[in-house]
C-alpha positions as CSV (number, residue, x, y, z in Angstrom):
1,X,0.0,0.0,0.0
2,X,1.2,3.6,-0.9
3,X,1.7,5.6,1.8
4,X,-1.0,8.3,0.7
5,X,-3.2,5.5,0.8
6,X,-2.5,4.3,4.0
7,X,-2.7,7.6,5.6
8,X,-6.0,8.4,3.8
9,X,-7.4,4.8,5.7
10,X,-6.0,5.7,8.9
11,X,-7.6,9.0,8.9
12,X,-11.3,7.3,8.2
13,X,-10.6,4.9,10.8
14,X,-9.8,7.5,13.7
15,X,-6.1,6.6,13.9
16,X,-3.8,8.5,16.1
17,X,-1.2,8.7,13.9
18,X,-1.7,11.4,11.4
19,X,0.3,12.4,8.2
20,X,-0.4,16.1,7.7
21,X,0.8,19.1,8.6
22,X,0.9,20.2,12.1
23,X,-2.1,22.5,13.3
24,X,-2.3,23.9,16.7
25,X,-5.9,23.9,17.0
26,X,-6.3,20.4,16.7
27,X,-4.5,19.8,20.5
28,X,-6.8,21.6,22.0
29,X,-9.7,19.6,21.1
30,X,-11.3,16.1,20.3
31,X,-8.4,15.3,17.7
32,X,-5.8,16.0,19.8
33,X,-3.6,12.6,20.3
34,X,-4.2,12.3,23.7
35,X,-8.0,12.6,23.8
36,X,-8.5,9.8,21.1
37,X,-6.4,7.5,22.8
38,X,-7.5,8.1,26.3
39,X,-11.5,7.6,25.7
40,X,-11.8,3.8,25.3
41,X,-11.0,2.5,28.9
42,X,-10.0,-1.6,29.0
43,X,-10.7,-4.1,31.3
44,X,-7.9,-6.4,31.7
45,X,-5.0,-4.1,33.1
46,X,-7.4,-1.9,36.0
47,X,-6.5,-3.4,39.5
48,X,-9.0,-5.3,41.3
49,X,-8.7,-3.6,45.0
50,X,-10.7,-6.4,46.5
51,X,-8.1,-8.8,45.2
52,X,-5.1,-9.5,47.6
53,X,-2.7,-11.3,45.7
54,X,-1.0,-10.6,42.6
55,X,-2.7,-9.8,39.6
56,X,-1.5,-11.1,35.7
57,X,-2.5,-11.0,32.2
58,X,-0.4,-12.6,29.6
59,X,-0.7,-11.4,25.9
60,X,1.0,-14.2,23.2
61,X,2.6,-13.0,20.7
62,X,0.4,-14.5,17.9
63,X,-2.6,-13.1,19.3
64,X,-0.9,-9.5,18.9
65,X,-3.4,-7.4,16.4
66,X,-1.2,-7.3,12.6
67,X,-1.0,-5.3,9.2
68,X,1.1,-5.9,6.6
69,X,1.1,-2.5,4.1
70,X,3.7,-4.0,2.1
71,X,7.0,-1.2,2.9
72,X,5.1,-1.4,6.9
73,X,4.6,-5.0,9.0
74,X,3.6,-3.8,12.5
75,X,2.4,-6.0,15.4
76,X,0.1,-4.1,17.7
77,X,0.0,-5.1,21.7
78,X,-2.6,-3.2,22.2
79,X,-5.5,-1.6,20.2
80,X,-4.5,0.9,17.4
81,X,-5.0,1.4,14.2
82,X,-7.8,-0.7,12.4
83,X,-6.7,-2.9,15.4
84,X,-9.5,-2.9,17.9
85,X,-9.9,-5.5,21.4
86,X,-11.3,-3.8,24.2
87,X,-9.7,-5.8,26.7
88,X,-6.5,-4.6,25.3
89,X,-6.6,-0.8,25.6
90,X,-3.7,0.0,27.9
91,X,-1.5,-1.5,30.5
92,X,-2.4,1.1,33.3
93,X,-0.1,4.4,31.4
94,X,1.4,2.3,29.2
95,X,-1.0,2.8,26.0
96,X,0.8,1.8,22.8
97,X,3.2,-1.0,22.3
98,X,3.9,-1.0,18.6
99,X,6.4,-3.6,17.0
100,X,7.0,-2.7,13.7
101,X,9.1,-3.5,10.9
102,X,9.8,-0.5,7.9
103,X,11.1,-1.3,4.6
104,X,14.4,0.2,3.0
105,X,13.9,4.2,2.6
106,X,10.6,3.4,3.6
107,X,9.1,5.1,7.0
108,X,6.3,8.1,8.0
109,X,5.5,11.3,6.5
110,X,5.7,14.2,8.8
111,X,2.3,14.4,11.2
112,X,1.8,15.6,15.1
113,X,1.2,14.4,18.0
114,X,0.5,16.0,21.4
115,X,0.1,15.0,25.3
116,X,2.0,11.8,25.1
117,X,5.2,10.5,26.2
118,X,6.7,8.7,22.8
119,X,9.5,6.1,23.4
120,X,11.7,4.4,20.4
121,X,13.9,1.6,20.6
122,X,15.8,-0.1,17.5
123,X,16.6,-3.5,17.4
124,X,17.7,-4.0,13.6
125,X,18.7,-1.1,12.0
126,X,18.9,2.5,12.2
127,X,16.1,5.4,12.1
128,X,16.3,8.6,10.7
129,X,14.4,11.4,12.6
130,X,13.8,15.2,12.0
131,X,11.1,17.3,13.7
132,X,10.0,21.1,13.9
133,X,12.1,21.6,17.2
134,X,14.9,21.4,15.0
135,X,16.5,17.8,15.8
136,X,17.5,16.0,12.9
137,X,19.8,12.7,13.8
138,X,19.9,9.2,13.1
139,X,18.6,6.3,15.9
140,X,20.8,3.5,16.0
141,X,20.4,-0.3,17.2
142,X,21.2,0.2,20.8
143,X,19.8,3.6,21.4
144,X,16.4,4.6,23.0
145,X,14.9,7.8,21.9
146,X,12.0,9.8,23.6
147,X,9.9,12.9,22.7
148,X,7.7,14.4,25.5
149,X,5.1,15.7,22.6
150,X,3.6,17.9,25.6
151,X,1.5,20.6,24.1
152,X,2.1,19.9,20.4
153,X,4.8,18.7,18.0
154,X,5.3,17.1,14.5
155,X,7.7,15.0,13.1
156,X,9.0,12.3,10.4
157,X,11.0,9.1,10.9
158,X,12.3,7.0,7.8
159,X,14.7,4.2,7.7
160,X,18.0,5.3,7.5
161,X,19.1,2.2,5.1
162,X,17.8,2.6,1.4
163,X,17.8,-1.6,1.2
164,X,17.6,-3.0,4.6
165,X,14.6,-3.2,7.0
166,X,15.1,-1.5,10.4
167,X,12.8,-3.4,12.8
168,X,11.6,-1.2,16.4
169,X,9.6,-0.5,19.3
170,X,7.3,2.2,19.6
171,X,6.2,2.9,22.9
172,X,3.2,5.6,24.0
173,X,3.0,6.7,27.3
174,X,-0.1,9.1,28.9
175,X,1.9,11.8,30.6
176,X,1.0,12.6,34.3
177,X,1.1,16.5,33.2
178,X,-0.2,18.0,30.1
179,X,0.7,20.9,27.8
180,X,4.2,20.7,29.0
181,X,7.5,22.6,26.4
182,X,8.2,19.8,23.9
183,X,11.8,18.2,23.9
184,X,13.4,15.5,22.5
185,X,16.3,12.7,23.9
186,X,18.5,10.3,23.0
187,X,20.8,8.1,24.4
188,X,23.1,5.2,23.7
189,X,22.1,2.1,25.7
190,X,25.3,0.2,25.4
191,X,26.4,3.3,27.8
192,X,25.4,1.9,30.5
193,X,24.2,-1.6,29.5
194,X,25.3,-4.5,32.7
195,X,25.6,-8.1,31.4
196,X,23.0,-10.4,32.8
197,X,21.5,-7.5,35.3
198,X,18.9,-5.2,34.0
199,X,19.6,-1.8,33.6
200,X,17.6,1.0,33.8
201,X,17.1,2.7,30.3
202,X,13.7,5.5,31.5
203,X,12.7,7.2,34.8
204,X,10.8,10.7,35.7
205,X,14.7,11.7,36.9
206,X,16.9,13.8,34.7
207,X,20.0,13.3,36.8
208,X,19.0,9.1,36.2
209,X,20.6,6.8,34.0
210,X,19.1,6.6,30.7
211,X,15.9,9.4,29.5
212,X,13.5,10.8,31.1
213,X,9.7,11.2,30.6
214,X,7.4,13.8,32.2
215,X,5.8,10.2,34.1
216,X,6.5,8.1,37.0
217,X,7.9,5.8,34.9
218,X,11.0,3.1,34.8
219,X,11.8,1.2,32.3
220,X,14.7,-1.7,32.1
221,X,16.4,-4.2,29.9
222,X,18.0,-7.5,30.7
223,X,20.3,-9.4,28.2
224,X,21.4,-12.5,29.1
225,X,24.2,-14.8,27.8
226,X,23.4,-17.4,30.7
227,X,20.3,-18.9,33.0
228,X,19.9,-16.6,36.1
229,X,16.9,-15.5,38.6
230,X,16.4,-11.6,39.8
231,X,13.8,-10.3,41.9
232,X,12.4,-6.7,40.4
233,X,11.2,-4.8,42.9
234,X,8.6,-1.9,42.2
235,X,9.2,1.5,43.4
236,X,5.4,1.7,43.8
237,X,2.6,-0.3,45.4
238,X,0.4,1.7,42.8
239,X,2.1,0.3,40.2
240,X,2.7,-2.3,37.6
241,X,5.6,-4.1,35.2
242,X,4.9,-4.8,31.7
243,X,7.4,-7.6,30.4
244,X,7.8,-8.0,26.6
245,X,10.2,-10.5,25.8
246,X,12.1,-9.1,22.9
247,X,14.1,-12.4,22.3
248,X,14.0,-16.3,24.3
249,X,12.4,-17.8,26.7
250,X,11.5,-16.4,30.3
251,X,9.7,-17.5,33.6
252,X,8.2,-14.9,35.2
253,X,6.0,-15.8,38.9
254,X,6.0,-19.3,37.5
255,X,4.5,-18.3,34.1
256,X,6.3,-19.1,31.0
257,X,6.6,-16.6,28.1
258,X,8.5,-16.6,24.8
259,X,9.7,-14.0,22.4
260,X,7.4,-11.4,21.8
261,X,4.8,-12.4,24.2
262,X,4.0,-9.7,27.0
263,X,2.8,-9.9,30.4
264,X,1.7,-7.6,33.3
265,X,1.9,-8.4,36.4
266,X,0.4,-5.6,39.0
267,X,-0.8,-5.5,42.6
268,X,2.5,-6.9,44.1
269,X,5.6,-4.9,45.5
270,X,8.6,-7.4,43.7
271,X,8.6,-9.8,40.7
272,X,10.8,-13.0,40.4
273,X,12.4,-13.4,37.1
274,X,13.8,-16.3,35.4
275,X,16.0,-15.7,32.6
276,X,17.2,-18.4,30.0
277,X,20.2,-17.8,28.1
278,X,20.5,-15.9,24.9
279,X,17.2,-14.0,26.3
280,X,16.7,-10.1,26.2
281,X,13.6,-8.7,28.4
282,X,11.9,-5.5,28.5
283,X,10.7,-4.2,31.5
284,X,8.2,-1.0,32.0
285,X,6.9,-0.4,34.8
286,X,3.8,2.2,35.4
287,X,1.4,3.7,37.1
288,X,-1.9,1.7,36.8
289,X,-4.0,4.5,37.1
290,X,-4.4,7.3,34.8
């Protein structure tokens, strides 16, 4: 599918993402990014209060919603798109989780966003990005990028490689504050990347290791060259971990989950985690509450 085509589709269908140019008015009412995504309310991630144990919900990766545009393959956790299931809206904050795969020189037209926290993570590839605060770089395997779109922004990101795919993560968080000065990150995880340990990548600090995001928010990454256990323990009783396992095979409270399955796991102050070797985890933990 062309990419004129594709955007005209999305548009009919109420799709966040949108191709056009950037229009102030729009954030300050019904087709504002964060109002469409914040109306549908799910079921499966809101904490049951009369429940006194720990609380899970595993997604598999083959029930993950899917669209194949030809130059776009993307893989949707949760709903977007012409991908609809209203028991998977959000996981608490966490509201997109996007795996996507772009052809050579392929990628998205400039379009806006606003009131969202917008995470990107490589892992084949690199990502050419340029926006109207003036950043124009290239995202690498092994970096995480962010934008706080806060009270309005617009922006393009193609694949850097004319011939290869790139293959990333895109990853929407609500913000706890909106309207906030857009601003842009990026870092190099292998900075600060510990060998069979995760390492923290996101948190609401700026003086913390990795980005920061206008929301109490930590996210972490594991790789592992060999089996080991770790306990993850939450900074919050209020909140949650989402695990996507990016690559082999994991047991999390007991619960076995392969690449590119997800689970959250909420209502509990620590996690136990099982790692098998040659495995790579994804850890975001969130408020559940918006």
């Amino acid at each position: 599918m062309e990419r004129l085509q594709f955007i005209k589709k999305t548009l009919a269908s109420g799709v966040a993402i949108l191709a056009a140019p950037f229009i102030p008015s729009a954030i300050a009412n019904k087709s504002s990014t964060y109002d469409k995504l914040i109306d549908p309310i799910g079921y499966n991630h809101i904490p049951n209060t009369e429940v006194t144990t720990m609380n899970t919900v595993i997604h598999r990766a083959d029930t993950r919603g899917s669209a194949d545009h030809g130059w776009l393959k993307v893989n949707h956790t949760f709903s977007f798109a012409n991908y609809h299931n209203p028991e998977r809206m959000h996981f608490g904050v966490l509201r997109v989780l996007n795996d996507d795969t772009i052809a050579g020189g392929r990628g998205f037209n400039t379009h806006p966003h606003d009131n969202m926290e917008i995470i990107t993570i490589p892992l084949e590839g690199d990502l050419e990005h340029k926006d109207d605060m003036g950043n124009g770089t290239v995202i690498k395997s092994g970096d995480i990028q962010v934008m706080s779109a806060g009270k309005g922004i617009y922006h393009s990101e193609f694949n850097a490689d004319p011939e290869l795919p790139v293959k990333v993560l895109q990853i929407w968080l609500f913000p706890h504050t909106k309207n906030v000065t857009p601003r842009y990150d990026q870092r190099s995880i292998r900075d600060f990347a510990t060998p069979n340990e995760f390492y923290q990548i996101l948190s609401p600090k700026e003086e913390d290791k990795g980005v920061w995001i206008h929301q109490e928010a930590w996210f972490s990454i594991g790789e592992f060259t060999e089996r080991k256990s770790l306990d993850y323990t939450l900074h919050s009783s209020t909140h949650g971990v989402y695990a996507f396992i990016i690559d082999g095979e994991v047991e999390i409270e007991g619960e076995k989950i392969s690449r590119r399955d997800g689970m959250g796991i909420w209502n509990t102050d620590s996690i136990n985690i099982i790692a098998d070797k040659n495995s790579r985890i994804l850890l975001m933990e969130v408020p559940m509450s918006i």
